[in-house]
N, C-alpha and C positions, 0 to 999 in steps of 0.2 A: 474182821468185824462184820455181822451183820447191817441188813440195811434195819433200817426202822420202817413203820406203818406209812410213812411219806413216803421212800425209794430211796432214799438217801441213807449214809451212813451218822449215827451220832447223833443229836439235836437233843433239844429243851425243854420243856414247858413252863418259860420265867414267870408267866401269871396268869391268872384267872379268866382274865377279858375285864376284870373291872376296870383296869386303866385304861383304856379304850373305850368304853362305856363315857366315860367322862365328857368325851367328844365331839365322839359320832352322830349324838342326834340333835347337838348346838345349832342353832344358824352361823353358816357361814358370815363373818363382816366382813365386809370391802373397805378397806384403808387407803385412804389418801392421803400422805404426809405433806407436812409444809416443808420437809426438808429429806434432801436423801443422800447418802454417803455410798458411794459405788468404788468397789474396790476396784483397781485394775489388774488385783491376783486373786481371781473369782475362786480360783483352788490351789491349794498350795504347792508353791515355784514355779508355778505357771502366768506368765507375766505378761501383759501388754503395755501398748505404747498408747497414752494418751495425748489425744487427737486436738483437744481443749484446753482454754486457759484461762483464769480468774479474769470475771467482765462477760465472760461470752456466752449467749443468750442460746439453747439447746431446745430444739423440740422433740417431743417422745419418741422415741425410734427411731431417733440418729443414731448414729456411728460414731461412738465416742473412745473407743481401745481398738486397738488392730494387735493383733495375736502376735507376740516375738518368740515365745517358745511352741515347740510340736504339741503338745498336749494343752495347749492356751486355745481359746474362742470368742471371736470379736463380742465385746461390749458395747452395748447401746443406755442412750439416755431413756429413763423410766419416765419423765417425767418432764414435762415443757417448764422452764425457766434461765435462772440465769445462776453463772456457774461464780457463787463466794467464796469457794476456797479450794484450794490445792492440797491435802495434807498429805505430807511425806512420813511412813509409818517405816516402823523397822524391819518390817518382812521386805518384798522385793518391790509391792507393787503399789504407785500412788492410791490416791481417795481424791473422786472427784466429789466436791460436794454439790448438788444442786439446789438451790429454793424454787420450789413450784411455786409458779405466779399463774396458773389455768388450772383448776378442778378438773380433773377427768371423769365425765358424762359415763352415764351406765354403755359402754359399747354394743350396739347393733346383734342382733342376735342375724347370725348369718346363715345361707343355704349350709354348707357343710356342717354348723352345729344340729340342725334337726333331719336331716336326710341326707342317701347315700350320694355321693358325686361321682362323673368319670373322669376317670383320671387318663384315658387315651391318647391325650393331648399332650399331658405332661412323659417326658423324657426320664430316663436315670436320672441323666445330667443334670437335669433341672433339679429335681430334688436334691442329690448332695449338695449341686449348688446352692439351694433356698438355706437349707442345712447348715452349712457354711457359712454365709454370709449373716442369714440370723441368729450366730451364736447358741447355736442348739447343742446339747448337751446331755450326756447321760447323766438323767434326774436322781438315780436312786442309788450311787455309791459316788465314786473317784470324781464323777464330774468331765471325765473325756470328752472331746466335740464328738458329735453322734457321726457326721461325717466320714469321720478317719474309720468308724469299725466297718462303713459300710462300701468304703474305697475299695476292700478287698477283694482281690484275686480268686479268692478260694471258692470253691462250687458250694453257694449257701442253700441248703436245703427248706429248710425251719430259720424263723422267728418264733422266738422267745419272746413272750409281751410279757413282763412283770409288772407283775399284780398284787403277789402276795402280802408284802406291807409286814411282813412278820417281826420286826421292832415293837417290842411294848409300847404304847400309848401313842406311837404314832398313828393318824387317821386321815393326813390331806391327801393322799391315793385315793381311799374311801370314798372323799367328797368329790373328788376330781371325777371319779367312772359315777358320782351319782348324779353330779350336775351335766357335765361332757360327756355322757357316751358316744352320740356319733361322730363328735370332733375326734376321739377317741378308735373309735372304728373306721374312720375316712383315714386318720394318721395312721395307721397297720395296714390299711391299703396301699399307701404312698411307701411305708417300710418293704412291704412285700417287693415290690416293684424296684426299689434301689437295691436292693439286694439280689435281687433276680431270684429271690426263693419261689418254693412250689406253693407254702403255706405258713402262717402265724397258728399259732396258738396262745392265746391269753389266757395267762394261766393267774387263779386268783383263791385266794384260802378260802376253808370253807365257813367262816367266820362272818360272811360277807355277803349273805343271804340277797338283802335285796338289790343289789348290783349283780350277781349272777341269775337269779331270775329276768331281772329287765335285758339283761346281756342276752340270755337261751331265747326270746320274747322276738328281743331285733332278729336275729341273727337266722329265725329261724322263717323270718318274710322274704330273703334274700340269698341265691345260693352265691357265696361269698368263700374264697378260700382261707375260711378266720376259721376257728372251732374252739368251744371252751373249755376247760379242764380246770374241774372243781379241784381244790388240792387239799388232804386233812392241815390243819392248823399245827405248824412243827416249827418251832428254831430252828437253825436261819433256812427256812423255806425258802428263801429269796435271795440267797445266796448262788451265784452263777453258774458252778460247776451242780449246787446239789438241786437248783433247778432242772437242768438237764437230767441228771440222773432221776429223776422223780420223773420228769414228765417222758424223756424220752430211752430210759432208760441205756444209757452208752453212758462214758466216761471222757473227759478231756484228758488226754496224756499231762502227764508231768513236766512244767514246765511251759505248756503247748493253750492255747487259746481256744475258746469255743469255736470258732471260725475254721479249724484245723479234724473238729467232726463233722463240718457242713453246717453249723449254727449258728444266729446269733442272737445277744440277748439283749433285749433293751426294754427300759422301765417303764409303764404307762401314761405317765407324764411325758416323756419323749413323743412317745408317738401323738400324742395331744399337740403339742411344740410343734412336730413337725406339720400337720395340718394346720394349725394357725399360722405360720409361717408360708407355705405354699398356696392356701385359699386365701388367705386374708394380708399375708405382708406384712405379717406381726411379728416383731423379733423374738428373745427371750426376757420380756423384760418384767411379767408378770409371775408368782406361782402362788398355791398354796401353800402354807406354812400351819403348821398346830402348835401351839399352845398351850401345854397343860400343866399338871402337878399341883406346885401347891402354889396356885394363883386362884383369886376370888369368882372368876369364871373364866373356868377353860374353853379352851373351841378352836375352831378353823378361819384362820383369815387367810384374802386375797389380797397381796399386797404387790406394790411394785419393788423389783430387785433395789438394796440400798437404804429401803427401809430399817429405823433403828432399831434395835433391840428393846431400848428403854419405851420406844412407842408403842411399839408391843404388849408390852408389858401394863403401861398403864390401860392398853385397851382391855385387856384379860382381870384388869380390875386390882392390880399389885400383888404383892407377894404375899402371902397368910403364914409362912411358919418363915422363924427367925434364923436358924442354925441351917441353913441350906446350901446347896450347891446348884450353880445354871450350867446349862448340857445344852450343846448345840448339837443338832439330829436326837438318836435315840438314845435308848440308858445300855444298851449294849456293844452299841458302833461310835457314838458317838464321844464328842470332848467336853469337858469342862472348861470354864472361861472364868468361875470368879463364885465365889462361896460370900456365905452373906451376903446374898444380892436386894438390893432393893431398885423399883423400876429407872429413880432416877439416878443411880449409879450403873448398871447394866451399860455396857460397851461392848461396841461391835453391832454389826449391820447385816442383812438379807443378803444373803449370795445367790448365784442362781443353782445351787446344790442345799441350799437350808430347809430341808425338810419341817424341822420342829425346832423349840428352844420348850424346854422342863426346865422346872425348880423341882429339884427333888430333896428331902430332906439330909442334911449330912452325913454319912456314915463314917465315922474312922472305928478301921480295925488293925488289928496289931498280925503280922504275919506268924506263924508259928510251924516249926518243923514239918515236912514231907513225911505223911504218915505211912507212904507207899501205898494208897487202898486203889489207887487205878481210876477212880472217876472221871476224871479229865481229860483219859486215852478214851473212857469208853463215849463219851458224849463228845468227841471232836469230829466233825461233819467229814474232814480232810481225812479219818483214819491217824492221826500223828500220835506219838507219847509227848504230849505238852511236859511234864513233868522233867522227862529224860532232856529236854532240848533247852525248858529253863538249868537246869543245872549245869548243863554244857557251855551253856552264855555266861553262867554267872564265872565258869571257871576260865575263861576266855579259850576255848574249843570251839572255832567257829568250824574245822574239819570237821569234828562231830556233829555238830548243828546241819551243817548241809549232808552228811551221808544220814542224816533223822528226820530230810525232808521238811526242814524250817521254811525252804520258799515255799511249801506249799499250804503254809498260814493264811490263812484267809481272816485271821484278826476280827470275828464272829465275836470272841468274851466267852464262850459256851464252859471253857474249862477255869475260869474264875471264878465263875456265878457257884459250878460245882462244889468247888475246892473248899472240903470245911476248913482245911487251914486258912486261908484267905491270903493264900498265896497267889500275888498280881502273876498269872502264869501269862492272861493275855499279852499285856503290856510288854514283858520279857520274850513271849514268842514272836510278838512281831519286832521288836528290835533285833530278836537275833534273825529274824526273815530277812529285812532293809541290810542287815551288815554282812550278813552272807552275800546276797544279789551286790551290795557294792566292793566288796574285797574281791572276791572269784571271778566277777565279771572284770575288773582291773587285769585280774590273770589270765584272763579270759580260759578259763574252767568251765561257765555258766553264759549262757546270752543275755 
């Protein structure tokens, strides 16, 4: 397979840019809830121990979860008050509930949001440590503690800044490089530095005009080992492996990590995280979140992690169309939580991974035979036959599945969106990815 006009192989063009449009040029609100609901399994099976108990009075950035699985990171309270309730939910991990009883004051514009810092003082150490203790996170997929990618051994050449945001109608990246830039660029400084790389590259679509201007602007008053790289606008442009392949053109082996070519990748909300955590002693307890679809007005809020769905929602001014479905993250990566939504039924809360919550209108379609026309081979980013590997799942062939490279599903959507049958290939490829990775590695065939 050829690559595409991005460097990569396969990719989309799911829309126009009007759904993003919707957004983009909103003001930002800052929400302050009277009440907040903090998982302590901020990603799924990944679990902590709450630290708190019904009665006890919490102030903003404390330490309210301590990490009991490897891929968990400390939780902190968003919010000063006092803790009404414990709820025990059926996944792994409680819900602490908080009531704010202190308003949180517009915070101090500090030295690292408007100018560059040095950072000669600070350590590796210190950074993964800040890392670590503030619950920092890979903002833009799985949710990993940022720490653990940057522990590694491996001789890191390159950071990856992800930028691209290539999800339809998502936009809180957008606003994040429009309002933070230098917090933004102080955080790639601090990445550079834990990682021991030579150089960052923040790589950002070309879609995104007035953020790479202001970016070439700074960037070009200070000689800084950052460099920018405009990227064409492509599904999933921001996808880890077809990152690399675009910007740096190598390949991650099969199986094998970016860390394993001397790279690594992390999303531009991280590296914001991690300067507010290092200058300032801010946990992860705030992000942006968008908004959109078919709410009365879309846009970008700033909220604290915990925040409801439903308050959300009435901020954005309710739902406008009746037959719909709510999507946490994007319409291509993301899940669904609950059809016919309205604000004050919406359940479920701000994690520190919630990029966006859409109402999108409902679609039911009826699946219909494999016409064989190939679409879904030629637009899969991985290189895969989606088609060949749902069929091998459906017929319980999970040896099939893994000699057709199922683990290297990267659960994109690109050959669903395709498939004029409306055959769920996604959904199908990545289960047969997770049952491969869990039977083989039992046998240990696979790591």
């Amino acid at each position: 397979m050829k690559k595409n006009s991005s460097g990569f192989l396969g990719g989309i063009h799911p829309t126009d840019g009007s759904d993003k449009a919707l957004t983009v040029q909103a003001p930002v609100t800052e929400v302050n809830p009277e009440l907040v609901e903090i998982s302590m399994e901020q990603t799924p099976g990944n679990v902590c121990r709450l630290l708190v108990k019904e009665g006890d009075f919490v102030h903003r950035g404390q330490l309210i979860g301590i990490p009991q699985t490897f891929a968990a990171a400390a939780v902190h309270a968003s919010v000063t008050g006092h803790v009404t309730k414990i709820k025990k939910t059926g996944s792994l991990g409680e819900v602490c509930v908080i009531r704010a009883e202190e308003a949180d004051t517009a915070p101090e514009v500090r030295s690292y949001q408007t100018e560059w810092m040095e950072n000669d003082g600070i350590t590796r150490e210190d950074i993964l440590r800040s890392m670590e203790k503030g619950g920092i996170i890979g903002m833009g997929g799985a949710g990993f503690p940022a720490f653990r990618k940057y522990q590694t051994e491996k001789n890191i050449q390159t950071i990856l800044v992800n930028a691209a945001e290539c999800e339809p109608y998502l936009t809180c990246d957008h606003i994040l490089m429009r309002e933070q830039p230098m917090g933004i660029l102080n955080g790639i400084q601090l990445l550079i530095k834990a990682a021991g790389a030579a150089e960052a590259v923040l790589c950002i679509e070309d879609n995104k005009l007035d953020v790479i201007e202001n970016f070439r602007t700074i960037l070009k008053k200070k000689e800084v080992p950052i460099r920018l790289q405009e990227l064409p606008t492509m599904y999933p442009q921001g996808g880890e492996r077809q990152l690399i392949q675009s910007v740096l053109d190598m390949e991650v082996p099969s199986g094998g990590l970016p860390a394993d070519v001397g790279v690594i990748v992390s999303n531009v909300a991280t590296a914001n995280a991690v300067a507010d955590m290092v200058f300032a002693g801010l946990p992860l307890i705030r992000r942006y979140v968008t908004v959109s679809g078919c709410v009365e007005r879309p846009g970008n809020f700033l909220v604290p992690v915990g925040t409801r769905f439903q308050e959300l929602l009435r901020k954005a001014g309710d739902v406008s169309a009746g037959q719909n479905q709510m999507i946490v993250g994007g319409p291509m990566t993301g899940y669904c939580i609950g059809t016919n939504v309205r604000a004050e039924r919406a359940e479920g809360a701000v994690s520190k991974a919630t990029s966006g919550i859409l109402i999108l209108p409902e679609q039911v379609t009826t699946e219909t035979p494999c016409i064989r026309c190939g679409a879904c081979g030629r637009v899969c980013p991985a290189g895969l036959n989606p088609f060949k590997i749902d069929f091998a799942y459906r017929n319980g062939k999970l040896d099939v599945c893994r000699k057709l490279y199922a683990t290297e599903c990267i659960g994109c959507g690109a050959c669903s969106y395709v498939c004029p049958a409306r055959i769920e290939l996604a959904f199908r490829n990545i289960a047969a990815r997770n049952a491969v990775k869990q039977t083989f590695r039992k046998k240990g065939v696979i790591q």
